[in-house]
N, C-alpha and C positions, 0 to 999 in steps of 0.2 A: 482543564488540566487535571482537575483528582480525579475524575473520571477514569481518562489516560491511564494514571497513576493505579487506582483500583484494578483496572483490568491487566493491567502487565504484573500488577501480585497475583489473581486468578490465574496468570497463562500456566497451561499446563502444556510442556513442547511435545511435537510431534512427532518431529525429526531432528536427526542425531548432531546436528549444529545446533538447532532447538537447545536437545542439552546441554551441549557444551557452555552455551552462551549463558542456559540459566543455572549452571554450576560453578563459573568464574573463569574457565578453561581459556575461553577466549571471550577478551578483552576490548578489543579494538575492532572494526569493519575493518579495517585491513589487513589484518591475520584472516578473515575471510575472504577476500580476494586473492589475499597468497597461497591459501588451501585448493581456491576454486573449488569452492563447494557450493553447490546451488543455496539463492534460499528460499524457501518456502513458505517462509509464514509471519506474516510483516511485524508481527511483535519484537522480532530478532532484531530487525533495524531502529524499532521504538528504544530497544532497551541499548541500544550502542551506539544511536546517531540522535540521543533527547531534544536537541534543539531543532529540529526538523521543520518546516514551514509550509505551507499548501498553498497552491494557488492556482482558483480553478479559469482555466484557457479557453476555452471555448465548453458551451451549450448547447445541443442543434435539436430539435424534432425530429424524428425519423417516424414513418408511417410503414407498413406492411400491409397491402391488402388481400383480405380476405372473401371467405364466401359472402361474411356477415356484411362487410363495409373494408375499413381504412381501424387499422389497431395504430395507436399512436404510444412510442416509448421515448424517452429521451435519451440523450448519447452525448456525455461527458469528457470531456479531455482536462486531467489534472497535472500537474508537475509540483513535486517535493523535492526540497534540497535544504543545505544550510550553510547557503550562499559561503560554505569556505571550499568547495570542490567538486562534491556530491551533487551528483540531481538523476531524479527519477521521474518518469511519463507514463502514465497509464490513462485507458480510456475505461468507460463504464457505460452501461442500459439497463432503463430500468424505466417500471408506468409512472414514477414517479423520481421529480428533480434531485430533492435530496438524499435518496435510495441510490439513485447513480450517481452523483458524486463521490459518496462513501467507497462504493467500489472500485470507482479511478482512481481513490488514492490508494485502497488495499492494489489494485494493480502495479500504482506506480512503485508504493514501497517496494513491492518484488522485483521492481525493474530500476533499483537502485543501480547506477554505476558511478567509477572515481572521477 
């Protein structure tokens, strides 16, 4: 959790919701759905939906074969929410399990809805 905590003082936004969010402008996730503005960059939902939860859904192997042989990555399915409305689904790949997890939930965070 200070972890968390450390990197959302580092974020430095990208995008102009980005700003608003780390200027005090907008308060709520739901003034972001009422804007309909995309978002982009999953620190926006850290810093406006804090209690958020992960819970990862499936695992799988996936292989792609090559000249060389069979390359093997893994492929993630995660969902975030905080079980009062919200919840978000993203998948991830990566050569390694906990590399793709990480990503599924930066996915899902993006693919927050009410």
């Amino acid at each position: 959790m200070a972890d968390k905590a450390s990197s959302l003082e580092q974020w430095v936004p990208k995008t102009r919701l980005g700003k608003l969010v780390q200027e005090g402008k907008i308060t709520s996730i739901e003034e972001v759905f009422m804007e309909g503005l995309p978002i982009r960059e999953p620190q926006i939902v850290d810093v406006l939906l804090p209690d958020l939860q992960e819970e990862v859904i499936n695992i799988n192997l996936v292989q792609k074969q090559t000249d060389a042989g069979e390359r093997s990555r893994f492929k993630a399915i995660v969902a975030v929410g905080n079980r009062d409305g919200y919840l978000g689904l993203g998948a991830g790949k990566a050569s390694q399990v906990r590399t793709a997890i990480e990503k599924a939930a930066v996915n899902a965070r993006l693919n927050i809805v009410p």
